[in-house]
Structures are given as structure tokens and as C-alpha cells.
LOTORTI-940741 format. One record per residue (C-alpha): x, y, z. Coordinates in steps of 0.2 Angstrom, whole numbers, padded with zeros to 4 digits, always signed. Example, Ala and Ser with C-alpha at 12.3 -4.5 7.8 and 13.67 -1.06 7.14 Angstrom:
LOTORTI-940741
+0062-0022+0039+0068-0005+0036
end
This chain:
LOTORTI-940741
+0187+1027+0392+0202+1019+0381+0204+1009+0394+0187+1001+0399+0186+0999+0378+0202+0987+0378+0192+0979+0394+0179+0974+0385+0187+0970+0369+0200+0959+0378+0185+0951+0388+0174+0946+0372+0191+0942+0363+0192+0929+0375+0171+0925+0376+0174+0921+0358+0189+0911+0359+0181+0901+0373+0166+0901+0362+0176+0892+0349+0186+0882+0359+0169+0874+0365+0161+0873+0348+0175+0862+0340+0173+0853+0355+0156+0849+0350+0158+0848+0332+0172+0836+0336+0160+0826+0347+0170+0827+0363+0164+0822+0378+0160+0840+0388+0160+0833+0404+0177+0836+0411+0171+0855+0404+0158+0855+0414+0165+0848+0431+0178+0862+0428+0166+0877+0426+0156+0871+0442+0173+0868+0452+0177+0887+0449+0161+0891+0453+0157+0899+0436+0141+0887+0429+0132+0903+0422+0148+0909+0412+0147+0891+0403+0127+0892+0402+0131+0907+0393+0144+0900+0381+0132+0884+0376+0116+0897+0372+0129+0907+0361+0136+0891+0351+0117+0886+0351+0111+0903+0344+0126+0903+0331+0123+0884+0326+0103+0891+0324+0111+0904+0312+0120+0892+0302+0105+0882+0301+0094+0896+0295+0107+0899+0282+0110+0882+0276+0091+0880+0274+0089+0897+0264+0102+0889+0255+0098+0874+0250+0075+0875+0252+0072+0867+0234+0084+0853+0239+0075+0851+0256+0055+0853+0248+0062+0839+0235+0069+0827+0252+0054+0829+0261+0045+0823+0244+0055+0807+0243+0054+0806+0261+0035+0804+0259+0036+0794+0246+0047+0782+0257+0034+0781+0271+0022+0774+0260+0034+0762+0256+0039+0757+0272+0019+0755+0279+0019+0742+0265+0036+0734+0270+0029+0732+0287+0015+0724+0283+0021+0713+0272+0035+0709+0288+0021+0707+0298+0014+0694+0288+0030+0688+0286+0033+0685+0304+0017+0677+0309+0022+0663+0296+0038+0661+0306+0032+0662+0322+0020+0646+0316+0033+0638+0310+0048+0641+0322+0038+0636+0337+0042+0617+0334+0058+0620+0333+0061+0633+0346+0054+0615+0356+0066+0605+0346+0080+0618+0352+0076+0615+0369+0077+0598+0369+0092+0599+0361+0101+0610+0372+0096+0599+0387+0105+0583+0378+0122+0597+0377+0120+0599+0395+0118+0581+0397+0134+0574+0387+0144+0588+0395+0139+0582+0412+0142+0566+0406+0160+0570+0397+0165+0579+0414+0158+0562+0423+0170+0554+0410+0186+0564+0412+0183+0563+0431+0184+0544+0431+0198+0543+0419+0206+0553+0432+0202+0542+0446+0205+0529+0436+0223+0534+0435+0226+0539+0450+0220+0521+0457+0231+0513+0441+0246+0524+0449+0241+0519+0467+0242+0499+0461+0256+0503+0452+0263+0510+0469+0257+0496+0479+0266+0482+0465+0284+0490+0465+0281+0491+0485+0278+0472+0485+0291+0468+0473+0305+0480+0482+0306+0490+0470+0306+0505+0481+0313+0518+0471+0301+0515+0457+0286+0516+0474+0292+0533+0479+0292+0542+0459+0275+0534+0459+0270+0542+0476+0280+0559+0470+0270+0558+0455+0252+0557+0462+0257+0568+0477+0264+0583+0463+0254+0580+0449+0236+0571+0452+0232+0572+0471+0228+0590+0470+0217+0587+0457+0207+0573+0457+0188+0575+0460+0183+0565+0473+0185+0572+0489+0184+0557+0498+0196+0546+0486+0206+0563+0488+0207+0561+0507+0212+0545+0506+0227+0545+0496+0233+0561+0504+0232+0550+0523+0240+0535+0512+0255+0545+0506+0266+0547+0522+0262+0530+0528+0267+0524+0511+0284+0535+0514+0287+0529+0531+0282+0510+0525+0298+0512+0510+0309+0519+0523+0309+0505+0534+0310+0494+0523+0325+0502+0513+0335+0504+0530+0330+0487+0534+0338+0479+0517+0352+0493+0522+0354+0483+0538+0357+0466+0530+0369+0475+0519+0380+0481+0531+0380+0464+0539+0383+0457+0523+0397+0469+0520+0404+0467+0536+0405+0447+0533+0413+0452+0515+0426+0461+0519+0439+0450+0525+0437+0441+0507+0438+0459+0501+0455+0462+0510+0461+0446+0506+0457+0448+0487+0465+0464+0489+0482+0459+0498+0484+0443+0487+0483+0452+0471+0499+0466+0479+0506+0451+0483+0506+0442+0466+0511+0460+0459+0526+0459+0473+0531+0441+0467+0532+0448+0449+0541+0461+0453+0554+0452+0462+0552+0438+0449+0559+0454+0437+0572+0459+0448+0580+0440+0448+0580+0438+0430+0589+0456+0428+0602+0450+0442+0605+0432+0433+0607+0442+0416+0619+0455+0425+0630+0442+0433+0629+0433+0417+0636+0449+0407+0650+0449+0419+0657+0432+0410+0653+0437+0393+0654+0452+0383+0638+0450+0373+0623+0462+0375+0609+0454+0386+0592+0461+0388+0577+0463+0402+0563+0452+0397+0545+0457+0405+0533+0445+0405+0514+0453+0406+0502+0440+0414+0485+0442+0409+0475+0444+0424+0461+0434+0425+0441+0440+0426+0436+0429+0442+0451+0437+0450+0445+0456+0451+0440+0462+0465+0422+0463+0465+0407+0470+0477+0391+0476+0480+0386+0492+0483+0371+0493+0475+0359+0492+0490+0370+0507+0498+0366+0518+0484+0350+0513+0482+0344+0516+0501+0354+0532+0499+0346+0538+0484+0327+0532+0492+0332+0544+0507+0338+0558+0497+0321+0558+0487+0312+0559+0504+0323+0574+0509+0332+0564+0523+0350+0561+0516+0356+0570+0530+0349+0559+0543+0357+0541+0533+0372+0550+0531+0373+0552+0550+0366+0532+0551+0379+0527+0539+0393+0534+0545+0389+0529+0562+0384+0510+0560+0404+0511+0550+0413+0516+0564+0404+0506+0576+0410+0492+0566+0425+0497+0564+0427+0497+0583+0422+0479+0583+0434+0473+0568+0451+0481+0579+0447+0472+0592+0459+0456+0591+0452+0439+0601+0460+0434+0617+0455+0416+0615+0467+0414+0601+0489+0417+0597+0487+0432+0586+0500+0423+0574+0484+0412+0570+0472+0429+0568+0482+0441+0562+0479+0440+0542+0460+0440+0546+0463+0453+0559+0472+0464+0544+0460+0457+0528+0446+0465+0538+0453+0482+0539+0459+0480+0523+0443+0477+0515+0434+0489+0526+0445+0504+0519+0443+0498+0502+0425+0497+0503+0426+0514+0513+0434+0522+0498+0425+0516+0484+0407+0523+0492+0419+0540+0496+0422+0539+0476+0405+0534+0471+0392+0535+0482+0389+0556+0477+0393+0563+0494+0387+0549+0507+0404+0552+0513+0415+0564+0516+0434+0564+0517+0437+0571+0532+0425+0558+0540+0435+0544+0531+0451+0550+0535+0445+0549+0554+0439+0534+0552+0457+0528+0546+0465+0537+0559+0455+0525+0573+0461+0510+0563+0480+0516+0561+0482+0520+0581+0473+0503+0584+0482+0494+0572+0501+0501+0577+0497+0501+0597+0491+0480+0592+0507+0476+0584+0519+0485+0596+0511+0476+0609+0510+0458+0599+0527+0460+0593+0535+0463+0609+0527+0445+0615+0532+0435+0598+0545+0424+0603+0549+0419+0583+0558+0426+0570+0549+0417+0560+0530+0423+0568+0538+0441+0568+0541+0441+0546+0526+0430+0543+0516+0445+0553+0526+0459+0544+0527+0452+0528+0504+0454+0529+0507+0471+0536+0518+0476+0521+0505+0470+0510+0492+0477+0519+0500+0494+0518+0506+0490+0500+0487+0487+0496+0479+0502+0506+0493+0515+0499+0486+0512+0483+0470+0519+0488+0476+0534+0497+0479+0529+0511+0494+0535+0522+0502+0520+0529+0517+0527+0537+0515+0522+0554+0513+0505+0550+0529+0505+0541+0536+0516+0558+0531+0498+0568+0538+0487+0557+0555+0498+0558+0552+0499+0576+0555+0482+0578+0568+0476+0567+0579+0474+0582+0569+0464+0589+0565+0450+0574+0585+0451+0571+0587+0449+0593+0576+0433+0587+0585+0429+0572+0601+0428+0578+0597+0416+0593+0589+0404+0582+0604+0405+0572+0615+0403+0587+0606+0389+0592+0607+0382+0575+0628+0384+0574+0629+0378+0593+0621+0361+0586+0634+0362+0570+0647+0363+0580+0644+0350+0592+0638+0339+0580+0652+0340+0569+0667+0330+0568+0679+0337+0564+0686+0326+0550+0688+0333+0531+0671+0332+0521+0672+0316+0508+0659+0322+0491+0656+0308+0479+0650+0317+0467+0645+0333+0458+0630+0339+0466+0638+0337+0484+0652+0349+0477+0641+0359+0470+0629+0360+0486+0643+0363+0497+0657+0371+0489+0651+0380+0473+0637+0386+0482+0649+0396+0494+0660+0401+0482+0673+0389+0493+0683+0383+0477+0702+0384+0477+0701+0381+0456+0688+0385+0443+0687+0366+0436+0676+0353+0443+0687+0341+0454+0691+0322+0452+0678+0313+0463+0680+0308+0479+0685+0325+0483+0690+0326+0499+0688+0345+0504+0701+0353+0515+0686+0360+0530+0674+0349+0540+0654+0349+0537+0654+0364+0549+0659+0375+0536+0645+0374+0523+0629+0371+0536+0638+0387+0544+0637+0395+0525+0618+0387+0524+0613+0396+0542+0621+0414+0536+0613+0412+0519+0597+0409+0529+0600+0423+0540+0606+0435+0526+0588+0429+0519+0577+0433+0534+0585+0451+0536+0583+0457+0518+0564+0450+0519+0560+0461+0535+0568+0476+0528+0564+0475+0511+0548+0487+0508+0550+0495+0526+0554+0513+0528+0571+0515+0517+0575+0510+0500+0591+0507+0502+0595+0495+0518+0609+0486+0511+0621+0496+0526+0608+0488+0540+0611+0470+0531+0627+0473+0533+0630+0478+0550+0617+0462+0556+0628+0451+0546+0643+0455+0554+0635+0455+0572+0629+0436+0566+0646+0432+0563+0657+0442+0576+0641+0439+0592+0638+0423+0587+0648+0411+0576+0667+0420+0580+0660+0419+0599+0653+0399+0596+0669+0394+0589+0678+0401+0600+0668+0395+0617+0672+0376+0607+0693+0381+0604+0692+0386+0623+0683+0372+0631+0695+0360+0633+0687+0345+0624+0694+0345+0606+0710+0338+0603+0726+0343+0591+0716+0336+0574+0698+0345+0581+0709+0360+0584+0717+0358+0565+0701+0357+0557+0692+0370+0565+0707+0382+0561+0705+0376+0543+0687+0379+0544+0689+0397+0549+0700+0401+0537+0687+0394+0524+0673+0404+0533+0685+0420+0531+0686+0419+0510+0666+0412+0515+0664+0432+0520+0665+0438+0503+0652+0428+0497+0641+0433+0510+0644+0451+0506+0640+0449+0488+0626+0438+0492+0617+0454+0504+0620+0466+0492+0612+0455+0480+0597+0453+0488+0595+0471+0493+0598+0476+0474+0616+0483+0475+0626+0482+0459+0642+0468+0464+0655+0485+0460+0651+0491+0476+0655+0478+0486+0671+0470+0479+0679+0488+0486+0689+0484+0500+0684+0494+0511+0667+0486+0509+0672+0472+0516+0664+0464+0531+0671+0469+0548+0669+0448+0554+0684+0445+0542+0694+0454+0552+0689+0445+0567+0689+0429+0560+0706+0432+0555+0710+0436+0574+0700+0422+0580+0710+0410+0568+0726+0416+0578+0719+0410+0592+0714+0395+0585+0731+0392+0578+0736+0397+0598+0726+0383+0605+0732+0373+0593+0751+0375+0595+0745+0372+0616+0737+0356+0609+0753+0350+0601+0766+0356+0613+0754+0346+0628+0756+0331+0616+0773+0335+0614+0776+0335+0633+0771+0317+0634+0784+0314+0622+0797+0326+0630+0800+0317+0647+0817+0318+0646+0822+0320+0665+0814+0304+0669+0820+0293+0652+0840+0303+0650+0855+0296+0661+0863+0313+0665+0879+0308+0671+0881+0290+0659+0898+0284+0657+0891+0279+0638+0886+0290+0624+0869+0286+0616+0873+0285+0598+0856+0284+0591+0849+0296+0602+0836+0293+0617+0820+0282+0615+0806+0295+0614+0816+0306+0603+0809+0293+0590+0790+0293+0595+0791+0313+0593+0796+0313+0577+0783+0298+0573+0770+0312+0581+0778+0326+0571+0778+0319+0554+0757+0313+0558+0754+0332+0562+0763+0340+0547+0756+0326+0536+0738+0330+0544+0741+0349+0542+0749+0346+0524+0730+0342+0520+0721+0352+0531+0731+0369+0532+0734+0382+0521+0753+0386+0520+0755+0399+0529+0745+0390+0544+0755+0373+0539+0771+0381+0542+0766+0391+0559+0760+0372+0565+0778+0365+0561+0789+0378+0567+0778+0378+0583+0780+0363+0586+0800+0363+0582+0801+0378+0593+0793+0371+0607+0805+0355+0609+0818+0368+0607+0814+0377+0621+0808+0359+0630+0828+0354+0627+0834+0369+0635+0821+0371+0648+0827+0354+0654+0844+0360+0657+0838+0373+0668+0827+0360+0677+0829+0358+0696+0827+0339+0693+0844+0340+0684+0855+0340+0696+0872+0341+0685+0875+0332+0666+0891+0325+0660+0898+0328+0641+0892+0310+0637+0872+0316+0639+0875+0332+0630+0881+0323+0615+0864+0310+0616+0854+0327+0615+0866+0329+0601+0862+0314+0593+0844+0317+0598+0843+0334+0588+0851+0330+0575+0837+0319+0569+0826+0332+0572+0836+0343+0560+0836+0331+0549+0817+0328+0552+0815+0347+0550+0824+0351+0532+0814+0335+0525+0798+0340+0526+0803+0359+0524+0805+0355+0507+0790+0337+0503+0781+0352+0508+0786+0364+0497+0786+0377+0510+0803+0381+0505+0798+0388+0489+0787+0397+0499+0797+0404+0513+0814+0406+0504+0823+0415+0518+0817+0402+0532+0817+0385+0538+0812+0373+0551+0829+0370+0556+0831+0389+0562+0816+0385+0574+0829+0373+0585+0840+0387+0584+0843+0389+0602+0843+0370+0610+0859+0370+0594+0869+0383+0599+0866+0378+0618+0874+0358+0612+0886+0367+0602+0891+0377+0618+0892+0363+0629+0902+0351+0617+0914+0369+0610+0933+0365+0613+0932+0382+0618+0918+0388+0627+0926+0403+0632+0921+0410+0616+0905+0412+0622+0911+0430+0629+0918+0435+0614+0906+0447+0608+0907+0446+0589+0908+0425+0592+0894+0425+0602+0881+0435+0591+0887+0425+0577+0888+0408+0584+0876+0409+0602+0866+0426+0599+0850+0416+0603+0858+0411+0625+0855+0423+0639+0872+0425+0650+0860+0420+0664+0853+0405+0656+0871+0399+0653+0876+0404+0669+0866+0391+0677+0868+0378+0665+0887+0380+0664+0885+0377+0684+0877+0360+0680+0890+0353+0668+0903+0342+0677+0914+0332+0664+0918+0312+0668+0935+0315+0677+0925+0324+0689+0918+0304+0693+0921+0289+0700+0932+0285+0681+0941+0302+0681+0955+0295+0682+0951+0287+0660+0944+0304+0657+0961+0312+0661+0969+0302+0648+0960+0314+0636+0968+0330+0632+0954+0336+0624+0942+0334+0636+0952+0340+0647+0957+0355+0638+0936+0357+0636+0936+0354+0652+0947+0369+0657+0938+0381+0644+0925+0379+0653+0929+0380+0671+0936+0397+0663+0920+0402+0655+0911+0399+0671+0921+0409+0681+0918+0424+0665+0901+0422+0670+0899+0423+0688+0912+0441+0686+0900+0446+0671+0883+0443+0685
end
């Protein structure tokens, strides 16, 4: 029972929790709805019925108590509540009279309303009529506008008009029709401005084309008149260094700083390129032109390295280069500017087709050129032209490689043009000293070379001591020295002055050593040619120095370097050697004249019964021909050269006197020739010591003479004419009096001498004791020999 009792407690507990859950729910006004779908998805609609009739039943309770509470105040509402309806029966009626006034009235205005909202619908039908032709309007003002710039080619200005009206009106203008149309117009419009822009483009690469050999020769001439001021600089800083070598004030580098003139800079036009460029971007083809571009270049490039066949490439070759100069330079200034038209990489092909073309072109062309002067005039534009180009990134190695490539050649050239050139000095000249009347012929031709024996200007005449060879020889190796410095200069290495060097020498050693020596050895000059030209190279050896100085000068070296010693040229060396066989030939020369002279077997009585007391004929016409030589030499000769000349020539009769003694034509010789010969060499040793000391070569060579060069034909007389010839074995007599005979040598002149008593008046000569006396020293000394053999 307990049990079932807390049952139902607990069950109306919760009825009337429920029950006031629902009633403040319905007291709150809530919507009851989603309380009822519940009660009917559980399947329990009575249980809710049941709960609505109890709030009902306790809302009826409170009611009934409210009223019993508060009846008087509800019998008084209800009063007042009567009272109101009367009040109200008379408010309506009075509305109702009210309104049937109004309704009279507002019926004329409700008409007037009408028409007045028909004349609204009206303007805005109107207004919208208006705005819809405004629009048109502009779109057609757009369209003209569109139509003008086409016709005036103001393309660019077309396509932001077309942009426009395609992005911003087309879409929207009212009129289908008008619509249509435009939208059909827009892409003929498009392709319209694209031929057009790529037909202006055309006649811009044409135009370009044609401009850029004045582009590349604008270019090349401005690098150019930079390289002339640069070496313009380097001239003033070398005449103020050589300057400071003579003084000991400060000197300074003076830089001049031209102003460059406006006409002058290089100048082009690339505004149709940018603006085709530009058109082709906005219509979202920059792809396709950059393709276009890049092709129509390289096609034209193609045609610009092609050299013509109808013409020598010495008469093409700087518009052959100006055009490739200027194509690059236009090339890199639409890399730089032209916002990505081009890419490195395809301008960096593009120059490597133009570098293989170019280098494979010269090779070829400089292996033809037959002219040193062709080959610098075509290396001195490629130097430019790589001068120009490297200043706009390009690499222009190989080019310089070419030019390095063939050096040897251009100096091949060069030195043949110079050997003809000193082949035609040497035949043409002749040979006699070189007579300068006045200063500017001394200073042409001796200062100039550095020739002078004395720092002060020379009395005029001035007869100089070499021949006109000597300074057209210095003009040719300046020349030369010249032409090698301009090819090397601005090649591949800074510092050439070696390579200078070593062509020099091969100009002077291949060429002038081996010219001069051709014309010693060819049998045409005579003693005086042969005196001068060894005075000439002897000129051209202290001439070496100059050239030396004069290369490094050129090439930039400071003059320390080259006044070493062992700096100097190795042609000096060879000049000297070529001047001893000069001096050789010379000596021939003299002894073949002196041979004419030097007929003694034909013009000497060997066996005469008469002594010739002032000595044989021809002895006086060789002394006549030796005092013309050493007078000559004297003027022509330096000292040492002077004295090998003379004591040549001394020796040389010497060895003529004794060689005549050994001659098979002399049969035998009496005492009375020996002592002609006597006679005969006296006045050559008289002759001798003379002009050993007018010379002054006895100042000079203090421990010699000329005399000691008939050294040999003197002891031989004094042998032969000795009361005592015996002597001759004695071995402390003989080095001291004879140490220059052979044992032999006498032999077989001691078998030739037969004195008079020997002859026909023998028989007189025996009267002499001391000829006889000789004569029996001498049979004694003979006899020595043939034991001594």
C-alpha cells in the first residue's frame, strides 16, 4: 500500500509539474506547437488533453476569484463601458458623414492621382529612354574615337579604346542590335591594328637595318677619338718624362677634357619597336612578336655577315664591320629597354653567329691580303670594333685571338716591303759622304737618329762621316718599328715590347745585315763603296740604340729599362760581325788594287849590276794610293777601323815583298835588287810612321805602329843584306832580330840569292871583301839550313 501511495504521489507530482510547466508556457505566450508535435510523436495526445482542461479548469478558478474579488469594480466598468457605446454610435455617425464628404471631394483627385502617376510612368520611361541613348551615345563617341586614332595611327590609343568598350560598355548597352555589332566590329578592329602595327614594324626593321652601318660607324669613330686622346695623353706624359730627364724641376700630366658635342651622340629610334611591342602585349600576343622579332634579327643578321664577292674586302671591310657593330649596339639597347622583348641568352646567341662568322671571314681574308698596309688598316677597324662592342658587354676575345693569329703574317708583309725598300737604298746610293747645308738637313738626318758624335750644332756644310743609306735605312726601321707597335698595340697582351723587339732584330739581322751583306759580296763596289758602307754599319750599330729606345717608347716602356745592357738588340751584335766582314772585303778591295801596283816580277831587274837608289817605279804609285786610302779612311773611318785599313794594307805589301822572293818567276836575285827592295821599303816605313802619327792613331795605339806591319819583308832585307847571315841559326838572334821568317821560307830564298862574283863581273865583285865575306856567311847559312831540313 506504501508503495502504490508513493506511485501516485510521484505520478501527480509530476502531472503538476507538467501542469506548470505548460501554464507558464501559456502565460508566457509561447508558441505550444513544438508541445504538441512531441505529445502526438510519443503517442500520448490524451495525457496533454488532460493537462490543457486542468490549466483551463484552474485559469476558470482564478477567474471566478478575481471576479469575486473585484465585482463592484466590474458592475462600475461595464457602466462606463455602456456609456462609451453610446458615445461611439455617435462618433460613427458623425464619421460616416464625415466620409461621405470625403468621398465627394477626394473623387476628383483620386482622377487627378491617376493622371499623375501615368505622367511618372511616363518620364521614367522617358528618363530610361534618355540614359539608354546617352549610353549609345557614348559608346558610338568611343567607337569614333576608336575609328580617328585608327586613322591617325595612333594605335595604342585604338586598342585602350576598344579595351574600354569591350570591358566596360559592350556588355551593357541596350541595344541588342548596336550591341551585336560592335561585339562582330571588336576583333576585326584587333586584327586591323595588328597588321598595321607589324606592318610599320616592317619598315622599321628595314629602316634599322639601313641604319646601322651609320650606327656602328658613329659608334667606332667616337672609340676611335677616345683612342687618339688617350694616346694624345700618353705622348705628352712621354715628352714631359724625357724632358725631366734633362732638368731637375717637377713637370706635371696635363688632361685636357673635350667637350663632346650634342650632334655627336649616338642616337636611334626605337620607338616603333616598343610601341608594336607594347600593342601586341595588350592583345596578349607578346609571345608570338617576340618569336617574330627575334627571327626577322637573325635573319638579318645572316644577310649582314655575308661579305660581297664583287668587291676586295680592303674596300668593304669597315662597312662589313659598322654593320655588325651597329646591329649589336641596337641589339643591346632593346635587351636593356625593350622590358623583356629579348632575352640574353638569345642575344648572346645571336653574337655567337656573328663572332664565328666574323673570325672564320678574317682568317680567310687575311691569308689573301698581300699588304702590310691592307692587313693594319683591317686590324686597326677590328680593334675598334672590339674596343666599341666590349663596352657593351660583349666578349670580343676571338677577334682579338685573329688578330694575334696573324701578326706573323702582317710582320712576313712588313718585312718584305722593307726589304724591298732597303734593296732600292742600297742600290741607289752612292756611296759618297752626305753634304747638309743646313740645320734642318742635320736635324732630319742625324739628330733624328740620335747619329751625332757631339752635343753642339755643327758648322755648316757639314759633311757627315756615312753615306745617305744610313739615315733612309733609320727612316725604313722607324717606319717598321711604327707598323709593329700599331698591330700589336690593343691586341691580346699589354705588354708587347719583347715581340717588338724580337721583329726588330729580325728586320735588321733577315733583312738589312743580309742586304748589305748580298751588296759587300757582290763584286760591284769598289775600295771607296766598300769604305763607306763599313762606315755606314758602324753608324747603323750606335743607330741600334736609338731604335731600342724608340720601340720601348712606342710601346710605353720607361727608357731605364732599355739602356741595360743586356737589353740591347741582338742585330748590334751582328752588325758588328757584319762590319768585320765588311772591313774583310775591304782589305780584299785594297790588296787587289795593291796588286796592280805590286808587279814587281815584271818591272824589278833581279840580277842588275846597278843598285836603284831611289827605289823601283811603282813603289812611288803605291804610296800615292796609300796615302789617298788613309786620307779617305781618315774622314770616313772611325779609328779603330782607320787603323785596321792601314796596317792591312801595310801588311799586305809586306807579305807581297816576301811572296815575291818565293815566286817561281824569280829565278835567282843578286844583293844589288835586295838593296832596291831596300830602298823601296824604306819609303814605305817612312810613309808608315808619317801618317801613324798626322793621324793621331799613335795616341791612340801607343804600343803599335804601322811600321811593325812591314815587320817581316824588314827582317827578310835585313837577312839578305846581314854581314852575317849565319846569325840567323843563333836562336836568341833570331827571335830577336828574324823571329817573324820560317826556316823553310828562308831555305828557299837563301837558294835564290846568288851575289855578283857569281856573274859575268865576278871577277869586280871579288875585289870586295865584304861581299865576299857576306857572301861566304851565306853559303854557310845555306848549308845550316839544308842540315836543319
Amino acid at each position: 500500500m506504501d508503495a502504490k501511495q508513493k506511485r501516485r504521489a510521484a505520478t501527480e507530482n509530476g502531472d503538476a509539474g507538467e501542469d506548470l510547466v505548460l501554464a507558464t508556457l501559456i502565460g508566457n505566450g509561447d508558441d505550444l506547437g513544438p508541445l504538441v508535435r512531441h505529445a502526438l510523436e510519443m503517442g500520448r495526445p490524451e495525457g496533454l488533453l488532460h493537462q490543457l482542461k486542468t490549466v483551463v479548469k484552474k485559469k476558470e478558478v482564478e477567474i471566478e476569484e478575481l471576479c469575486k474579488t473585484h465585482y463592484e469594480e466590474f458592475i462600475l466598468a461595464v457602466d462606463e463601458l455602456r456609456g462609451v457605446l453610446v458615445d461611439a454610435e455617435e462618433l460613427k455617425g458623425e464619421l460616416s458623414s464625415d466620409n461621405f464628404k470625403l468621398q465627394e471631394v477626394g473623387s476628383a483627385l483620386l482622377i487627378k492621382l491617376e493622371e499623375l502617376l501615368e505622367s511618372f510612368s511616363i518620364k521614367k520611361n522617358v528618363t530610361e529612354a534618355i540614359k539608354m541613348s546617352k549610353r549609345c551615345v557614348l559608346v558610338l563617341d568611343l567607337c569614333a574615337k576608336c575609328n580617328n586614332h585608327i586613322s591617325e595611327s595612333q594605335f595604342y590609343s585604338a586598342l585602350k579604346t576598344v579595351d574600354l568598350i569591350e570591358k566596360n560598355y559592350l556588355q551593357t548597352i541596350p541595344v541588342k542590335a548596336l550591341r551585336m555589332v560592335i561585339e562582330k566590329r571588336i576583333p576585326v578592329i584587333k586584327l586591323h591594328i595588328e597588321k598595321k602595327v607589324c606592318s610599320q614594324f616592317n619598315e622599321w626593321l628595314a629602316h634599322i637595318r639601313s641604319s646601322a652601318k651609320n650606327i656602328g660607324q658613329t659608334a667606332i669613330g667616337h672609340a676611335a677619338s677616345a683612342r687618339q686622346r688617350d694616346e694624345e695623353m700618353l705622348e705628352r706624359q712621354r715628352k714631359a718624362e724625357e724632358r725631366s730627364v734633362f732638368s731637375l724641376g717637377d713637370f706635371a700630366y696635363m688632361l685636357d677634357v673635350e667637350e663632346i658635342d650634342e650632334d655627336s651622340v649616338l642616337k636611334f629610334d626605337l620607338t616603333p619597336l616598343y610601341r608594336a611591342y607594347h600593342i601586341h602585349t595588350c592583345l596578349g600576343v607578346q609571345e608570338q612578336f617576340r618569336e617574330y622579332y627575334y627571327k626577322n634579327r637573325v635573319l638579318q643578321l645572316s644577310s649582314d655577315l655575308q661579305i660581297s664577292s664583287t668587291q676586295p674586302f680592303v674596300e668593304t671591310y669597315q662597312t662589313f664591320l659598322a654593320q655588325i657593330a651597329g646591329y649589336f649596339i641596337v641589339e643591346d639597347c632593346v635587351l636593356r629597354t625593350a622590358g623583356g622583348l629579348l632575352s640574353a641568352d638569345q642575344v648572346e646567341t645571336m653574337w655567337e653567329i656573328a663572332i664565328a662568322k666574323m673570325t672564320s671571314v678574317l682568317d680567310e681574308q687575311f691569308s689573301y691580303m698581300d699588304s702590310a698596309t691592307h692587313h693594319l688598316l683591317v686590324k686597326d677597324y677590328v680593334t675598334l670594333l672590339g674596343s666599341t662592342l666590349r663596352q657593351y658587354g660583349y666578349e670580343v676575345g676571338p677577334l682579338v685571338e685573329v688578330l694575334d693569329r696573324c701578326r706573323n703574317k702582317y710582320h712576313e708583309l712588313l718585312l718584305e716591303e722593307c726589304r724591298l725598300q732597303i734593296v732600292n737604298i742600297l742600290a741607289n746610293d752612292t756611296y759618297e759622304q752626305m753634304v747638309m747645308k743646313k740645320d734642318t738637313d742635320y736635324e732630319n738626318n742625324v739628330l733624328a737618329y740620335n747619329l751625332q758624335n757631339l752635343d753642339i750644332m755643327p758648322a755648316f756644310p757639314y759633311i757627315a762621316p756615312f753615306s745617305s743609306m744610313v739615315p733612309d735605312v733609320c727612316r725604313t726601321v722607324r717606319s717598321f718599328i711604327k707598323g709593329s707597335v700599331d698591330y700589336l698595340s690593343h691586341g691580346v697582351h699589354s705588354n708587347f715590347y719583347d715581340v717588338v723587339k724580337k721583329y726588330v732584330d729580325k728586320l735588321l739581322i733577315d733583312v738589312l745585315n743580309e742586304a748589305i751583306l748580298n751588296t759587300i759580296s757582290s763584286g760591284t763596289i769598289g775600295v771607296s763603296q766598300a769604305m763607306q758602307i763599313t762606315a755606314n754599319i758602324s753608324v747603323l750599330e750606335r743607330a741600334c740604340d736609338f731604335f731600342l729606345r724608340h720601340a720601348a717608347q712606342l710601346c710605353g716602356i720607361p727608357a731605364r729599362t732599355v739602356e741595360r745592357p743586356q737589353a740591347s738588340l741582338t742585330a748590334k751584335v751582328v752588325l758588328k760581325t757584319s762590319r768585320d766582314e765588311a772591313y774583310i772585303s775591304l782589305l780584299n778591295l785594297v790588296n787587289t788594287k795593291l796588286n796592280e801596283f805590286m808587279t814587281l816580277t815584271e818591272s824589278i831587274n833581279w840580277t842588275s849590276e846597278e843598285i836603284a837608289q831611289n827605289g823601283n817605279e811603282n813603289m812611288n804609285e803605291v804610296i800615292i794610293y796609300l796615302d789617298t786610302l788613309i786620307s779617305t779612311a781618315q774622314q770616313i773611318l772611325p779609328m779603330d777601323a782607320l787603323f785596321k785599313v792601314g796596317s792591312g794594307a801595310l801588311e799586305h805589301i809586306s807579305n807581297s815583298i816576301v811572296a815575291v822572293f818565293l815566286s817561281d818567276n824569280v829565278k835567282r836575285f843578286n844583293a844589288n835588287a835586295v838593296m832596291g827592295i831596300n830602298n823601296d821599303l824604306k819609303m814605305l816605313e817612312t810613309f808608315a810612321d808619317e801618317r801613324f802619327h798626322s793621324t793621331g792613331l799613335s795616341e791612340i795605339y801607343k804600343e803599335g805602329s804601322f811600321r811593325g806591319c812591314l815587320i817581316e819583308a824588314r827582317q827578310l832585307i835585313n837577312l839578305l843584306l846581314s854581314s852575317q847571315p849565319e846569325n840567323f841559326m843563333n836562336p836568341v838572334i833570331r827571335q830577336k832580330n828574324y823571329n817573324t821568317l820560317d826556316y823553310k821560307m828562308v831555305a828557299n830564298i837563301c837558294d835564290k840569292f846568288k851575289d855578283s862574283s857569281d856573274g859575268i863581273f865576278g871577277s869586280l865583285s871579288n875585289r870586295n871583301t865584304k861581299q865576299s865575306a857576306r857572301k861566304k856567311s851565306m853559303d854557310t847559312l845555306k848549308k845550316r839550313l839544308k842540315d836543319f831540313n
